[in-house]
N, CA, C and O atoms as a Maestro MAE file, in Angstrom:
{
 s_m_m2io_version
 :::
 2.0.0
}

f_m_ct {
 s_m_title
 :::
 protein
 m_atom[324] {
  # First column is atom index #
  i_m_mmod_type
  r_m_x_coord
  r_m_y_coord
  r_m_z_coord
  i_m_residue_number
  s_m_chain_name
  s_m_pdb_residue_name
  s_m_pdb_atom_name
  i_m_atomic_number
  :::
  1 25 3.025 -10.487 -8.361 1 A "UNK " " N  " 7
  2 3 3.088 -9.058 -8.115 1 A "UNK " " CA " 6
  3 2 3.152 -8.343 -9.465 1 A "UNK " " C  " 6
  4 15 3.798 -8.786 -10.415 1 A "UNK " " O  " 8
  5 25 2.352 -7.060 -9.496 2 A "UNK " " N  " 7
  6 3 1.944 -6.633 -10.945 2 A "UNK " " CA " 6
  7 2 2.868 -5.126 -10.408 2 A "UNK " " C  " 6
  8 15 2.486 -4.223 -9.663 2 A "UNK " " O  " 8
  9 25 4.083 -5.290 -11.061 3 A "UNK " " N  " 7
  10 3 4.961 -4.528 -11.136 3 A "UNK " " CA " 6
  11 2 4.603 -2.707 -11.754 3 A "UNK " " C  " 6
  12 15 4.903 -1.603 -11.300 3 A "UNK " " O  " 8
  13 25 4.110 -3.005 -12.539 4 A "UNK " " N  " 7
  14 3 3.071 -1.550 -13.511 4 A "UNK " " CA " 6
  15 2 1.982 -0.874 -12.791 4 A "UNK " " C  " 6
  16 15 1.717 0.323 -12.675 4 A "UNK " " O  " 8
  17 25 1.361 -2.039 -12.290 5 A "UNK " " N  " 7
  18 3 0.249 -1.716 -11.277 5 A "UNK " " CA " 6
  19 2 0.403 -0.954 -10.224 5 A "UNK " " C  " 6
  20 15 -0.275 0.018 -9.892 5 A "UNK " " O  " 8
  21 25 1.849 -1.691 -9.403 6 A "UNK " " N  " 7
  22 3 2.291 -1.171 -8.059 6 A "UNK " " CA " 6
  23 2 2.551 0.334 -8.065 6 A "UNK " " C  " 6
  24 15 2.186 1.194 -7.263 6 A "UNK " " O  " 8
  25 25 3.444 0.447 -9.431 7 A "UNK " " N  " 7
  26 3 3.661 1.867 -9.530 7 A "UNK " " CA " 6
  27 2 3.100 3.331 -9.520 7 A "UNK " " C  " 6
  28 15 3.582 4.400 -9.146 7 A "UNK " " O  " 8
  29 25 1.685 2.909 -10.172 8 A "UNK " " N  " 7
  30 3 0.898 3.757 -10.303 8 A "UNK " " CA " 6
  31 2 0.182 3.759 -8.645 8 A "UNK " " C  " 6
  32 15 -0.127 4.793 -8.054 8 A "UNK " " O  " 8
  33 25 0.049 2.651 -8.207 9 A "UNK " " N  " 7
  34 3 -0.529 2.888 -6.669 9 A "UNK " " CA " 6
  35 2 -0.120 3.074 -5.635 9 A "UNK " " C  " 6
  36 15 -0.882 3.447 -4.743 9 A "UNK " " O  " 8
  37 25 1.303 2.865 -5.395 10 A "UNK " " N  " 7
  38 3 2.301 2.840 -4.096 10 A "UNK " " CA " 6
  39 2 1.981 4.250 -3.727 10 A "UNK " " C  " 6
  40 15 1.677 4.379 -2.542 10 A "UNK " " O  " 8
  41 25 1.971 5.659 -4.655 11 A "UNK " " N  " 7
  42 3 2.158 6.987 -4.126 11 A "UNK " " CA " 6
  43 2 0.731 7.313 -3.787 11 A "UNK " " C  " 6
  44 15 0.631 8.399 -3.216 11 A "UNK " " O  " 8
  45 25 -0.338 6.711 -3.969 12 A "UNK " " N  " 7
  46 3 -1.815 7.032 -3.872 12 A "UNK " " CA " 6
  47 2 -1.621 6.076 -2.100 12 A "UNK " " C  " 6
  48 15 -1.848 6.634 -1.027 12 A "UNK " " O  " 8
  49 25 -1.229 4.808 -2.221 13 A "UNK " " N  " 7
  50 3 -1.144 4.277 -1.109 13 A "UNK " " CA " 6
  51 2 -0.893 4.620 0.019 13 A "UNK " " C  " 6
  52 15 -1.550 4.348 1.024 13 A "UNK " " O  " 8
  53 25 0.266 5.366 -0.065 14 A "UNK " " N  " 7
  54 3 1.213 6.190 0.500 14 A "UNK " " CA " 6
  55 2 1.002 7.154 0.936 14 A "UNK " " C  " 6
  56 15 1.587 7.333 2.004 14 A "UNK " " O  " 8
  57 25 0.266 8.113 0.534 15 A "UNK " " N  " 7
  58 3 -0.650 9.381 0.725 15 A "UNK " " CA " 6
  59 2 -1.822 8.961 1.640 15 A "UNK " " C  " 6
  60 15 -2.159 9.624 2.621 15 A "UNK " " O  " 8
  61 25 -2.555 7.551 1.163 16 A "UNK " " N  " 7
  62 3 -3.915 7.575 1.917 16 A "UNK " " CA " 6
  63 2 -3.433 7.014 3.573 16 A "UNK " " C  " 6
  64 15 -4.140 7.074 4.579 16 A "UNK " " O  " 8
  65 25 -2.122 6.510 3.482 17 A "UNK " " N  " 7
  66 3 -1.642 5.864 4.879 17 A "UNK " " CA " 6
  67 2 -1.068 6.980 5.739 17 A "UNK " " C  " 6
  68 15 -1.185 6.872 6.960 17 A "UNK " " O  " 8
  69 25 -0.467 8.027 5.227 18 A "UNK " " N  " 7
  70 3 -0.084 9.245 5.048 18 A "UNK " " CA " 6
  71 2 -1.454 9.808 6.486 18 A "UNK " " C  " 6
  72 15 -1.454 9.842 7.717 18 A "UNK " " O  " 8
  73 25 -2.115 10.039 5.741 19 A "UNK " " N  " 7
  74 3 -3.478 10.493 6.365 19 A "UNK " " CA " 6
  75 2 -3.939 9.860 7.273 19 A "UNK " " C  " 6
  76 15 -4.367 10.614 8.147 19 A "UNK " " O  " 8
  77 25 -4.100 8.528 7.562 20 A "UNK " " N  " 7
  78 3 -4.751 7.716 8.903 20 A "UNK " " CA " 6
  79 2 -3.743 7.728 10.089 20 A "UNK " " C  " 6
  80 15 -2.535 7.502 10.022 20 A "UNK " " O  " 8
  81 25 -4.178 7.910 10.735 21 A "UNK " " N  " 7
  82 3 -3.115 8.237 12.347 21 A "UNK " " CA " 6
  83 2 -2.375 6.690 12.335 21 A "UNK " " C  " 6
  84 15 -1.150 6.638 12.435 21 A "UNK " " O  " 8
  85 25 -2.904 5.867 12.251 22 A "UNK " " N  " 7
  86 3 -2.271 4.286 12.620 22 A "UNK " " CA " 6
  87 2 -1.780 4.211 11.277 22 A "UNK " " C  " 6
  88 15 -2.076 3.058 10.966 22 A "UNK " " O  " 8
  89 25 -1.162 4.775 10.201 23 A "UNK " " N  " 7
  90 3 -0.347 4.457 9.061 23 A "UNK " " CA " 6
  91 2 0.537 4.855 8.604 23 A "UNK " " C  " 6
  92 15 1.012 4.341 7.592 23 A "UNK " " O  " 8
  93 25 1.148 6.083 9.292 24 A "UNK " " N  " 7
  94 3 1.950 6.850 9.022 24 A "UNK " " CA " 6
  95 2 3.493 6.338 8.935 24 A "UNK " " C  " 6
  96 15 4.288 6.681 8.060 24 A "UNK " " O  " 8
  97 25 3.803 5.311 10.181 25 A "UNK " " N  " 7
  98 3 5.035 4.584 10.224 25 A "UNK " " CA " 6
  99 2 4.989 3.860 8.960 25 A "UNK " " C  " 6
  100 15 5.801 4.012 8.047 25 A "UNK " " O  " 8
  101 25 3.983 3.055 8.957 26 A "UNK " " N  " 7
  102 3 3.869 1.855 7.540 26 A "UNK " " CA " 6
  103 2 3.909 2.905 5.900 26 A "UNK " " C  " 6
  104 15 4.282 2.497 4.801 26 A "UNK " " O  " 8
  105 25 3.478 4.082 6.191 27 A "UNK " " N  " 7
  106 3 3.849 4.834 4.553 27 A "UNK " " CA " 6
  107 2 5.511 5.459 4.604 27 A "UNK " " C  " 6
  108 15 5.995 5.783 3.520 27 A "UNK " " O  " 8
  109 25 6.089 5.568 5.460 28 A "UNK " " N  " 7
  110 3 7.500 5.647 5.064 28 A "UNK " " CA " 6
  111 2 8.048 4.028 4.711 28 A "UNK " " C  " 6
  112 15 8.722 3.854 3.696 28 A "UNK " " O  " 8
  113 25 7.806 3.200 5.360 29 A "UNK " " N  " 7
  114 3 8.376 1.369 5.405 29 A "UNK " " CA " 6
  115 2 8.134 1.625 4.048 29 A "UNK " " C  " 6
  116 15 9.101 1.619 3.287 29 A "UNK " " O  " 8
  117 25 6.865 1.878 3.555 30 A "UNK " " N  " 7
  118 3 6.572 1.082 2.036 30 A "UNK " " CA " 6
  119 2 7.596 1.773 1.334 30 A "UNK " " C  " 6
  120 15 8.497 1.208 0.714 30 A "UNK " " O  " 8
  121 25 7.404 3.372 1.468 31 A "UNK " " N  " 7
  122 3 7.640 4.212 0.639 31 A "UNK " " CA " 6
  123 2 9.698 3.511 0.125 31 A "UNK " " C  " 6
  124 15 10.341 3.340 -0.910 31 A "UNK " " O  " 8
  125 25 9.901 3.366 1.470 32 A "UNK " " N  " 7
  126 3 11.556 3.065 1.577 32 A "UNK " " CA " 6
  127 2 11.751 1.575 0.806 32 A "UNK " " C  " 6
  128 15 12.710 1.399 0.054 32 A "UNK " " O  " 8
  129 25 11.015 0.797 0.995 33 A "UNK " " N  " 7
  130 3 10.591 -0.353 0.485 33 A "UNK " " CA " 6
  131 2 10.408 -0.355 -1.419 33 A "UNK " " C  " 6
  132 15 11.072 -1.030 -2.206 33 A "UNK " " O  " 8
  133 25 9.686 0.285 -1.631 34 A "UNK " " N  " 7
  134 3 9.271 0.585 -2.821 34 A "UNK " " CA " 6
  135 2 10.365 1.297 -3.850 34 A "UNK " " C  " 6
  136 15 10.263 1.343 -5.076 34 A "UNK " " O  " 8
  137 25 11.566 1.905 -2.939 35 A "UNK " " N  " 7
  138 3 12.190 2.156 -4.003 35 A "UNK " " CA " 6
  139 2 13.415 1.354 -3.445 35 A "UNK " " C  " 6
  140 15 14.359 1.293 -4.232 35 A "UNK " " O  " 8
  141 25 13.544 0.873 -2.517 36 A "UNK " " N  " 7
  142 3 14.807 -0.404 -1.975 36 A "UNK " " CA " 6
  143 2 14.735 -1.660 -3.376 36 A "UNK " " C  " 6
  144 15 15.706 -2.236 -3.867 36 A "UNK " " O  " 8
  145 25 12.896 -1.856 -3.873 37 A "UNK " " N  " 7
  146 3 12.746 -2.497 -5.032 37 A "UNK " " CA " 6
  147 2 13.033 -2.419 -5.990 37 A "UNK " " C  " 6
  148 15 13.541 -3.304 -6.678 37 A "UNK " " O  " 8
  149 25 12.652 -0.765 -6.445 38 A "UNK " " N  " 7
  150 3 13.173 -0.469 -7.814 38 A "UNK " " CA " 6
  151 2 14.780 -0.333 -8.531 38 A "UNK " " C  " 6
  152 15 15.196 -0.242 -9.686 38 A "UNK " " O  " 8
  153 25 15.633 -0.390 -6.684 39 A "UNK " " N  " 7
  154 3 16.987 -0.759 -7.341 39 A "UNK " " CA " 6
  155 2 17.521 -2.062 -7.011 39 A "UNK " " C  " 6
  156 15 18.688 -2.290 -7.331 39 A "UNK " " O  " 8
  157 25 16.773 -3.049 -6.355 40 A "UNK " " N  " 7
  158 3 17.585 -4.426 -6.168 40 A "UNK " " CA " 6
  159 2 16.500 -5.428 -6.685 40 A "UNK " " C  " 6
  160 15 16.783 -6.622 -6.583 40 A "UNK " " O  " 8
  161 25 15.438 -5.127 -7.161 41 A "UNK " " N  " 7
  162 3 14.255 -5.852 -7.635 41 A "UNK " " CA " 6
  163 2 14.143 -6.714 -6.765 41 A "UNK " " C  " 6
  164 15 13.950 -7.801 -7.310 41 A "UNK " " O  " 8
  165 25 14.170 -6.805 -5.443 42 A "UNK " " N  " 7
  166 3 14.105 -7.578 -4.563 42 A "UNK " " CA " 6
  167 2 12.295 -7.891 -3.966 42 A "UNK " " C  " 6
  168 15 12.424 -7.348 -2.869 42 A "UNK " " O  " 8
  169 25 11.350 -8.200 -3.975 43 A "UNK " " N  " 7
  170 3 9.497 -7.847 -4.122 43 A "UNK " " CA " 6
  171 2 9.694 -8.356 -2.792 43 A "UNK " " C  " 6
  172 15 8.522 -8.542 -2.464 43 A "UNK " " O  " 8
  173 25 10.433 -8.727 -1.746 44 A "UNK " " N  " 7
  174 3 10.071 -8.916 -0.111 44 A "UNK " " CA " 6
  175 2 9.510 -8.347 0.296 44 A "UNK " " C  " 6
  176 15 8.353 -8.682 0.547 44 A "UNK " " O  " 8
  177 25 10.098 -6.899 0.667 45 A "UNK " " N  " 7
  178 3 9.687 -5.749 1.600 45 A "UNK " " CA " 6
  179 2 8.514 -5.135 0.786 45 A "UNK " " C  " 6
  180 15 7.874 -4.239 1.338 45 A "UNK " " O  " 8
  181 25 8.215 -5.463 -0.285 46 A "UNK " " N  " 7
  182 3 7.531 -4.347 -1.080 46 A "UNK " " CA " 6
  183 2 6.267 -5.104 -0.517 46 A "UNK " " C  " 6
  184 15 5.428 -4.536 0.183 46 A "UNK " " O  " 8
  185 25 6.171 -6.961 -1.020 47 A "UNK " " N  " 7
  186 3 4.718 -7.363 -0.761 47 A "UNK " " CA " 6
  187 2 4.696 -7.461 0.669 47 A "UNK " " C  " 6
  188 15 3.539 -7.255 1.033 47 A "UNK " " O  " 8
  189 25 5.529 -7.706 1.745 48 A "UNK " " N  " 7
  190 3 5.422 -7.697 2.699 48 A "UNK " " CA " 6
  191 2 4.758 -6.048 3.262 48 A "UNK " " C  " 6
  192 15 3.631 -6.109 3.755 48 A "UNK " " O  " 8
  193 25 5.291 -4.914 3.207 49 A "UNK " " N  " 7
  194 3 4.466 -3.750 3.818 49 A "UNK " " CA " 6
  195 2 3.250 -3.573 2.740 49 A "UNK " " C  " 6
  196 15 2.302 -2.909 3.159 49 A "UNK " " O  " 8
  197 25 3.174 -3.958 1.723 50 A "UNK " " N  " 7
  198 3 1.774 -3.883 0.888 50 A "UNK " " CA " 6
  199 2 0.980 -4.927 1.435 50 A "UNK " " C  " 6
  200 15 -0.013 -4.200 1.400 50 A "UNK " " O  " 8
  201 25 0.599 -5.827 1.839 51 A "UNK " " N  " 7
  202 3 -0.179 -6.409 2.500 51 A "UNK " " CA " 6
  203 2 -0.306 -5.692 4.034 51 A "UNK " " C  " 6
  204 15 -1.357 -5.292 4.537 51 A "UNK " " O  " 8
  205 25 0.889 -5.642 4.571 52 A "UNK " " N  " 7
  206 3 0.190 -4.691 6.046 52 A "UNK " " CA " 6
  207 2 -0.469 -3.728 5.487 52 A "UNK " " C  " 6
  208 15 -1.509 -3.452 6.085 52 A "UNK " " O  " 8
  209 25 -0.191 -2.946 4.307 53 A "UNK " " N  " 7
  210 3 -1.031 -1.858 3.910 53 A "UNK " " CA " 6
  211 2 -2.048 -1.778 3.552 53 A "UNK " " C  " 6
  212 15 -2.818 -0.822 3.462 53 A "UNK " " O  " 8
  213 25 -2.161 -3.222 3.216 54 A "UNK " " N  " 7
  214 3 -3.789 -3.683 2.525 54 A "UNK " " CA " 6
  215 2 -4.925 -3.668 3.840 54 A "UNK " " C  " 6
  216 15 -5.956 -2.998 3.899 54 A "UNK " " O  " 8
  217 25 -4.425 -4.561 4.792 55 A "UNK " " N  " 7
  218 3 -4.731 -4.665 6.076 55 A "UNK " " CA " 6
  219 2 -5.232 -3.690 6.599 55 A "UNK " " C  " 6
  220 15 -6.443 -3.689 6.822 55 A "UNK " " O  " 8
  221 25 -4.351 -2.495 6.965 56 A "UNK " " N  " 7
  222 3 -4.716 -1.517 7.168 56 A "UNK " " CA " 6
  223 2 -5.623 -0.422 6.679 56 A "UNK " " C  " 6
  224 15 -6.146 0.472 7.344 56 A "UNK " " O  " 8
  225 25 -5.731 -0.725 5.062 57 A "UNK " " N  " 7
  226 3 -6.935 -0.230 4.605 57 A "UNK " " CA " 6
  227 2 -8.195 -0.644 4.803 57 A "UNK " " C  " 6
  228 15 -9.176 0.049 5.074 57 A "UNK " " O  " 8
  229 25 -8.109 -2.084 4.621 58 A "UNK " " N  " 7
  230 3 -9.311 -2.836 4.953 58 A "UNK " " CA " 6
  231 2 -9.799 -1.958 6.329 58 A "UNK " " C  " 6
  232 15 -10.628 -1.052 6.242 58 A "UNK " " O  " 8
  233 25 -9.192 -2.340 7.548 59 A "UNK " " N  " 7
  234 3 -9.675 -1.947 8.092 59 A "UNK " " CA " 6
  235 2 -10.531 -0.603 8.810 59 A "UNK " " C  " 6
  236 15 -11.591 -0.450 9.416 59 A "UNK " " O  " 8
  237 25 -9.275 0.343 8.302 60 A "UNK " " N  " 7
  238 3 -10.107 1.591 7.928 60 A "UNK " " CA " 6
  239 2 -11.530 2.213 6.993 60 A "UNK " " C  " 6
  240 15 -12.044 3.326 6.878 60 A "UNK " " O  " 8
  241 25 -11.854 0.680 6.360 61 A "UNK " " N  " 7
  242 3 -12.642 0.956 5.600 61 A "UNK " " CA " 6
  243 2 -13.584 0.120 6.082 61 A "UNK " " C  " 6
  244 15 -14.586 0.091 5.367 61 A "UNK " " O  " 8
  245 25 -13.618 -0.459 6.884 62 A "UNK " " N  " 7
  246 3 -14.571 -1.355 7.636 62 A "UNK " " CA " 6
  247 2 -15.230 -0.400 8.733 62 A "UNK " " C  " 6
  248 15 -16.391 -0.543 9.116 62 A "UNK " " O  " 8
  249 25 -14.253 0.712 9.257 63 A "UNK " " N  " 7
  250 3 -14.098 2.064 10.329 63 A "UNK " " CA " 6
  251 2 -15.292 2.555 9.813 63 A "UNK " " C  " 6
  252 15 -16.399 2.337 10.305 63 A "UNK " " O  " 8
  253 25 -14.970 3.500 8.396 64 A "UNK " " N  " 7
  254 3 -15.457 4.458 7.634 64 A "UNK " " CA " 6
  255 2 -15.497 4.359 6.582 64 A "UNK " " C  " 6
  256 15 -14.521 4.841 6.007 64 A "UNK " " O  " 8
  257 25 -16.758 3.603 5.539 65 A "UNK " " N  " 7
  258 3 -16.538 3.460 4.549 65 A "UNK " " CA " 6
  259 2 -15.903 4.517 3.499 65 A "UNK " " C  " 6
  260 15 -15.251 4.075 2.552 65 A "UNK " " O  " 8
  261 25 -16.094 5.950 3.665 66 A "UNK " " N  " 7
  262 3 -15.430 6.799 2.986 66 A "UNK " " CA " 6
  263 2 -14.312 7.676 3.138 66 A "UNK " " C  " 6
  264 15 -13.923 8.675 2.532 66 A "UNK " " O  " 8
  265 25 -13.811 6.867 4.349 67 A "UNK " " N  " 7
  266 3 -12.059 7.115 4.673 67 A "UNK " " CA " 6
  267 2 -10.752 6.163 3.419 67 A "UNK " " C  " 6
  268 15 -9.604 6.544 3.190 67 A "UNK " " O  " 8
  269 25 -11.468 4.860 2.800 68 A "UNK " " N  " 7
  270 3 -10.408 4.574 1.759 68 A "UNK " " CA " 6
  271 2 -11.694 4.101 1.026 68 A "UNK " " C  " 6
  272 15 -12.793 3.758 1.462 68 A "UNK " " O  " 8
  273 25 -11.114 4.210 -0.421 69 A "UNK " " N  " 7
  274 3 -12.546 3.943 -1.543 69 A "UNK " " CA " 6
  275 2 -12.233 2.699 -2.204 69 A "UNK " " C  " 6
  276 15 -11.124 2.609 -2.729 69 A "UNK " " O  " 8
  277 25 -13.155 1.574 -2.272 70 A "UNK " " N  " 7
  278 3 -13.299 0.452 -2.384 70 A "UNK " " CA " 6
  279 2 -12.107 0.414 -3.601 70 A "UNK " " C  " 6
  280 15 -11.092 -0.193 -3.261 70 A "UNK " " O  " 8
  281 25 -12.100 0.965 -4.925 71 A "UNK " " N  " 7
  282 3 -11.307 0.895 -5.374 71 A "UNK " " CA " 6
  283 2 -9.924 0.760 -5.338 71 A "UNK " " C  " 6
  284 15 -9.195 0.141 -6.114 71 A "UNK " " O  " 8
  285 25 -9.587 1.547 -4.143 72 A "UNK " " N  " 7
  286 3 -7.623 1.362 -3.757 72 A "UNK " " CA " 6
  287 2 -7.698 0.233 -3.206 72 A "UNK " " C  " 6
  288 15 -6.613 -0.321 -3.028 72 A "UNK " " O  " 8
  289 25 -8.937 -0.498 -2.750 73 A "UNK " " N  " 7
  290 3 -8.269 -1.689 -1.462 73 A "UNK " " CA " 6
  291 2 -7.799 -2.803 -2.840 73 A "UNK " " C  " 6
  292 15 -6.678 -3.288 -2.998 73 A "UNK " " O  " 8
  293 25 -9.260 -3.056 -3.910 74 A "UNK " " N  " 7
  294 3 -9.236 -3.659 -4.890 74 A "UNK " " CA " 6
  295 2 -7.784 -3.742 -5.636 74 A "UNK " " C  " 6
  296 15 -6.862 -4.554 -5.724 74 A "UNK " " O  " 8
  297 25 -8.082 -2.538 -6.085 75 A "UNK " " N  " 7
  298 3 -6.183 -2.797 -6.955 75 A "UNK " " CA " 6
  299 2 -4.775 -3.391 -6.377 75 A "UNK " " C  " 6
  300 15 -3.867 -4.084 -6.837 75 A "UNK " " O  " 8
  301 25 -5.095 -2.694 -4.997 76 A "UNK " " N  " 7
  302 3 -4.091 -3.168 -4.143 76 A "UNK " " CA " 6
  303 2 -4.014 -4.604 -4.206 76 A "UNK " " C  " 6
  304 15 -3.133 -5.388 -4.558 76 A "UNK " " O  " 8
  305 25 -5.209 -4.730 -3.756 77 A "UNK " " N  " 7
  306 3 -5.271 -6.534 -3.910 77 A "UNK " " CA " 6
  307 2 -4.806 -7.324 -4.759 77 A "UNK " " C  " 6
  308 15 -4.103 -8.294 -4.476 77 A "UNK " " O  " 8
  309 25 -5.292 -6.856 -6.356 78 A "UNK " " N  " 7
  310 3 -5.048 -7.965 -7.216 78 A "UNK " " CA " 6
  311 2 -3.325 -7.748 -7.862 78 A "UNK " " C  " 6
  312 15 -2.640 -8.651 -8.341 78 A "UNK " " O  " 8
  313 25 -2.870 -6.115 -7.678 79 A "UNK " " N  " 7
  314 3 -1.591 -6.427 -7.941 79 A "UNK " " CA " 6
  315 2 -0.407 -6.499 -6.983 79 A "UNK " " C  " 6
  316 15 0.807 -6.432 -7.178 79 A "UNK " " O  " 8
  317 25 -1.309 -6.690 -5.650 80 A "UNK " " N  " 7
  318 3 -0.167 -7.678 -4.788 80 A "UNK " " CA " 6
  319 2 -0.246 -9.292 -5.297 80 A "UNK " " C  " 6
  320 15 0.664 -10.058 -4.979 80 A "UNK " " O  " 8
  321 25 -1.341 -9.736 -6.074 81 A "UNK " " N  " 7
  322 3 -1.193 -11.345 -6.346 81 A "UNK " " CA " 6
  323 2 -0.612 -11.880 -7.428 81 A "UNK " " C  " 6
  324 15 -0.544 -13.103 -7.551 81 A "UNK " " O  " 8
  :::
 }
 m_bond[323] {
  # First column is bond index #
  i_m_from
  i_m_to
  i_m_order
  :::
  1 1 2 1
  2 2 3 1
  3 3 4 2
  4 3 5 1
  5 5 6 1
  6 6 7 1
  7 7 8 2
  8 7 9 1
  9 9 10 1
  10 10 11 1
  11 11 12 2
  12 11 13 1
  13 13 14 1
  14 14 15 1
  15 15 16 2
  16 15 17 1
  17 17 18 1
  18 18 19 1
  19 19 20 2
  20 19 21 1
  21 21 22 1
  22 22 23 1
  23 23 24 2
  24 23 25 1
  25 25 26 1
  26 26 27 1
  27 27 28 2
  28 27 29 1
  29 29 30 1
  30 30 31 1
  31 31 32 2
  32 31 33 1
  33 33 34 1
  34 34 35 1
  35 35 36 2
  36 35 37 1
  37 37 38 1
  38 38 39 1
  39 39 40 2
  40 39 41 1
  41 41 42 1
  42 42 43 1
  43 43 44 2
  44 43 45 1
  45 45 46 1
  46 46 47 1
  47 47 48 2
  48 47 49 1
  49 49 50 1
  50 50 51 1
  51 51 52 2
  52 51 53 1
  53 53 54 1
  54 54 55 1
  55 55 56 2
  56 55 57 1
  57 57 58 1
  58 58 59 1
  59 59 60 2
  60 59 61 1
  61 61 62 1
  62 62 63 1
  63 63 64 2
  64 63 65 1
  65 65 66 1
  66 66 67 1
  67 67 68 2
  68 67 69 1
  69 69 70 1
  70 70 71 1
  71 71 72 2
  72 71 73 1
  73 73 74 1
  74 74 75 1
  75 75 76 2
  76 75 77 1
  77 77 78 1
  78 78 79 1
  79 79 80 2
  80 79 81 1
  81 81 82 1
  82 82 83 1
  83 83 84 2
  84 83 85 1
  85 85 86 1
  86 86 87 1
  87 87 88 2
  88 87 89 1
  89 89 90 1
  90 90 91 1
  91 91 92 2
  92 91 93 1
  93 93 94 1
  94 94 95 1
  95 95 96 2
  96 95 97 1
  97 97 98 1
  98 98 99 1
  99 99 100 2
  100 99 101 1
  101 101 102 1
  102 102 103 1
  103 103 104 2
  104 103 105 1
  105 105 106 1
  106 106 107 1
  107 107 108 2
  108 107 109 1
  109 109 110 1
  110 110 111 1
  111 111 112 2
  112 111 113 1
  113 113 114 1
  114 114 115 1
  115 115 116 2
  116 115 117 1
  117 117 118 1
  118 118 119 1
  119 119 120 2
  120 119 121 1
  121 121 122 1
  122 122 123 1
  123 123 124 2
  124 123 125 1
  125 125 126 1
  126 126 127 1
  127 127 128 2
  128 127 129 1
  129 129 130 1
  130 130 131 1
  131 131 132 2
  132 131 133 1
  133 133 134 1
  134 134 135 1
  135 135 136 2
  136 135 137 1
  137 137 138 1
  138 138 139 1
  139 139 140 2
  140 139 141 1
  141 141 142 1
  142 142 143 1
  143 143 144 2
  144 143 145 1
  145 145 146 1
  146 146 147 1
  147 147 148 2
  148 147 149 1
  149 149 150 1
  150 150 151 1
  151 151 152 2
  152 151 153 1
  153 153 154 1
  154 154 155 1
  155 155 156 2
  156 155 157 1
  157 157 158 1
  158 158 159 1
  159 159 160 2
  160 159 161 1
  161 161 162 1
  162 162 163 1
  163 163 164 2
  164 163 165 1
  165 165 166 1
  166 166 167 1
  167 167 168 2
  168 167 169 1
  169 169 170 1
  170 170 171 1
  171 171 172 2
  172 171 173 1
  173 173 174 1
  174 174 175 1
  175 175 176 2
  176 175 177 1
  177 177 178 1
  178 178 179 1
  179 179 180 2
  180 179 181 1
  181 181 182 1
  182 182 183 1
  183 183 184 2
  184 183 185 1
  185 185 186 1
  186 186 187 1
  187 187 188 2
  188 187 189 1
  189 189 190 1
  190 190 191 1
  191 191 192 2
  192 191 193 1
  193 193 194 1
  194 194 195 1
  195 195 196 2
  196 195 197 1
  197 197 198 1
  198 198 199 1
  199 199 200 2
  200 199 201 1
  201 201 202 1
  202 202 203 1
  203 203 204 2
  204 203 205 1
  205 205 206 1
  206 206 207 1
  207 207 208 2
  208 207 209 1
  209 209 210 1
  210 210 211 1
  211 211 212 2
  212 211 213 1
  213 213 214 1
  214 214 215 1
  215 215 216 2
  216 215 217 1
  217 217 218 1
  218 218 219 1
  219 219 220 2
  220 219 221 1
  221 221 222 1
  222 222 223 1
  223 223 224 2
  224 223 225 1
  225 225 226 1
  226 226 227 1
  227 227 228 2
  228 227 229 1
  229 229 230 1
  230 230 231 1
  231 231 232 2
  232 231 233 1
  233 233 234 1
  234 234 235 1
  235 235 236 2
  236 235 237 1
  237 237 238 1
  238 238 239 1
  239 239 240 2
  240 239 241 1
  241 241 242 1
  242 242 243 1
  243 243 244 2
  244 243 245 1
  245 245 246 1
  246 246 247 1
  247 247 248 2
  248 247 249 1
  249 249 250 1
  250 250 251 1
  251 251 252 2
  252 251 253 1
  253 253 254 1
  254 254 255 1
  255 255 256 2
  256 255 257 1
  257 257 258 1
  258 258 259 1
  259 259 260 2
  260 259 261 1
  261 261 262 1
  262 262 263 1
  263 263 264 2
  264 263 265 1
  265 265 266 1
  266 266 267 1
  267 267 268 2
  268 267 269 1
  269 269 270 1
  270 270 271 1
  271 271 272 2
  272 271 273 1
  273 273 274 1
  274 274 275 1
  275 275 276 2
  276 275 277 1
  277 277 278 1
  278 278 279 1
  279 279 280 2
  280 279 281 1
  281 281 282 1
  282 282 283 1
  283 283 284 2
  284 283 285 1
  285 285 286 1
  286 286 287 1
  287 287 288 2
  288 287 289 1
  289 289 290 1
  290 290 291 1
  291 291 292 2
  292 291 293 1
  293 293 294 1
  294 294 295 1
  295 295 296 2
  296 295 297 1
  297 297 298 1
  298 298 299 1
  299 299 300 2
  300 299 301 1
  301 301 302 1
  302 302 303 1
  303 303 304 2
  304 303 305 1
  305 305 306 1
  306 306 307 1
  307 307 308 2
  308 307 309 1
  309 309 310 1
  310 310 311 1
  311 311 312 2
  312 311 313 1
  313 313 314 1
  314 314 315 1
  315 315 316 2
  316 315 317 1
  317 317 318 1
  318 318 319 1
  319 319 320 2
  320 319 321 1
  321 321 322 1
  322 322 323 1
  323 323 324 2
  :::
 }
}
């Protein structure tokens, strides 16, 4: 998990899940998640709702290719690994 990476993308993440009707529960989880991390450095909850989040982009982007842009799924990807 690319800790620098996450940071800059969790609030872009968050926003685009924000927006899809089926993501809205999962952008508070992360959001709560994401900073449950930044004070117990604990990466469970963080890679755990970032992969549902990934998921969920994917699939929205399988929907509509220009509902999430190839780029967020990408980053997401490599700094969940």
């Amino acid at each position: 998990m690319q800790v620098d990476k996450l940071e800059k993308l969790i609030p872009e993440v968050v926003q685009k899940l924000s927006k899809l009707k089926s993501g809205e529960t999962l952008s508070e989880e992360l959001t709560w998640c994401w900073g449950s991390f930044q004070n117990d450095n604990n990466p469970v909850g963080v890679i755990e709702k970032g992969q549902a989040a990934l998921e969920l982009l994917k699939e929205a982007r399988e929907k509509n290719s220009k509902a999430v842009s190839k780029k967020l799924v990408e980053s997401l990807e490599k700094a969940l690994n």
